[in-house]
N, C-alpha and C positions, 0 to 999 in steps of 0.2 A: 211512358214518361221516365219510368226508371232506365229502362236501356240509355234513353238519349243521353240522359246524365252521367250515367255511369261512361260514353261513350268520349263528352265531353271532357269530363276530370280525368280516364288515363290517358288521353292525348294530351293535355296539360299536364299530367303527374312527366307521362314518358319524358315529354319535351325539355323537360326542368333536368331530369337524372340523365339526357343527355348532354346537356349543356354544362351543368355541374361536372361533368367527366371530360370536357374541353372537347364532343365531338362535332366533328363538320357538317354541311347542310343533311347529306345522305344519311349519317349517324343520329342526328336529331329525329328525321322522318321516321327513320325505321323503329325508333323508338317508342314514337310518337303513335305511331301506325300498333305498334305489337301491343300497346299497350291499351290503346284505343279496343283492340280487339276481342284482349280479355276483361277488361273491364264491362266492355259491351253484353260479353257472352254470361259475367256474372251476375248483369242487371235482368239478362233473360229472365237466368234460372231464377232468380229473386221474383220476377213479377210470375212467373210461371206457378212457384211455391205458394206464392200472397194469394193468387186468384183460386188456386187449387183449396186452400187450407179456408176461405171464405163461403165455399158453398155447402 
């Protein structure tokens, strides 16, 4: 649940700080995408730590 979210808000955080920066369709995506990506991978680690830290 935490990845999807975390997955969710940096593709909306990216999408905003490209737009904010005046960039084109391509610039928005890749933003969108990169950001998608680390957010994604820091909800991993997070659900990976929680389940870890719970048994």
């Amino acid at each position: 649940m935490i990845v999807i979210i975390g997955a969710i808000l940096g593709a909306i955080i990216g999408a905003t700080i490209a737009k904010r920066r005046k960039g084109r369709l391509a610039d928005i995506l890749q933003y969108a995408f990169v950001y998608m990506l680390v957010f994604t991978l820091a909800g991993l680690f997070i659900t990976l730590i929680v389940h870890r830290a719970s048994i």
